[in-house]
C-alpha positions in Angstrom: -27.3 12.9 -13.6 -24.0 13.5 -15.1 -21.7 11.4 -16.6 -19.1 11.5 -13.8 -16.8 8.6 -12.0 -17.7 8.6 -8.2 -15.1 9.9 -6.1 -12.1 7.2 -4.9 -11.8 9.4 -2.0 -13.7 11.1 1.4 -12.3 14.1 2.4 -9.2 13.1 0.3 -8.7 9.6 2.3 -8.8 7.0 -0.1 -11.6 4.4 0.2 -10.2 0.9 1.3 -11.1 -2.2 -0.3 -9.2 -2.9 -3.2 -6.2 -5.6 -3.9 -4.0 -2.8 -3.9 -5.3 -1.7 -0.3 -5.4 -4.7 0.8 -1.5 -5.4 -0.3 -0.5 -1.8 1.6 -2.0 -3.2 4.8 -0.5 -6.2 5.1 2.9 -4.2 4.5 1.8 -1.9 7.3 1.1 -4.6 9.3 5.0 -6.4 8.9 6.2 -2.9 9.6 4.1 -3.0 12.5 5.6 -6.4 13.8 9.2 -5.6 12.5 9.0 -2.2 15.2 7.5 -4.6 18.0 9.8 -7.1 17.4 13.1 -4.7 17.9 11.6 -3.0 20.7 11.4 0.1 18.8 7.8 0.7 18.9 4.2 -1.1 19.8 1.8 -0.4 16.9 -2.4 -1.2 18.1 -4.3 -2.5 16.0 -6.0 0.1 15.8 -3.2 2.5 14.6 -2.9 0.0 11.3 -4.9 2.1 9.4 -3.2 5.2 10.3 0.2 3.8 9.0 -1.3 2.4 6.3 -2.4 5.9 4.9 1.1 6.7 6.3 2.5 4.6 3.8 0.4 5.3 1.1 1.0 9.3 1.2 4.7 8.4 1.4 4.4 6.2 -1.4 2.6 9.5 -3.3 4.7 12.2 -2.5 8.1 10.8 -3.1 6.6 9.3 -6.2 7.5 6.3 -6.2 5.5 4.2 -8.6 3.9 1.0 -7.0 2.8 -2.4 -8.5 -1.1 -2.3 -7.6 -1.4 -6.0 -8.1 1.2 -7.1 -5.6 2.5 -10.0 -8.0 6.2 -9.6 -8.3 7.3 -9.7 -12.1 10.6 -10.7 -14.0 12.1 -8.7 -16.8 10.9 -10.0 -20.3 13.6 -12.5 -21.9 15.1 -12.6 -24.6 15.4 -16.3 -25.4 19.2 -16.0 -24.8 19.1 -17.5 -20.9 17.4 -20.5 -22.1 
């Protein structure tokens, strides 16, 4: 067997499941409500996981870099603000 990672991917969808996926469907979801909600647009439920991957390729192709763990993060200090 070689020594190779599994594939994160079928047929170049990525595999759901992590924090990060998790994270980018609940996003998908409030954009969801937020198009509802003005009238704009009814997303089904089961159209969440299309705008989920939605999201996700925009994400990748205008390369915007994302914070996987979804845990928002201050700048380090420098002592002086104390």
């Amino acid at each position: 067997m070689p020594d190779v990672a599994p594939d994160a991917s079928v047929k170049g969808k990525p595999l759901m499941g992590t924090a990060s996926d998790d994270l980018l469907r609940e996003v998908a979801e409030q954009v969801a409500d937020g198009l509802s909600q003005r009238g704009y647009a009814f997303v089904e439920d089961d159209k969440i996981e299309a705008l989920t991957a939605t999201l996700q390729a925009f994400l990748q192709a205008a390369g915007i870099p994302v914070n996987p763990s979804g845990r928002a993060s201050s700048p380090p200090t420098d002592g002086a603000d104390l």
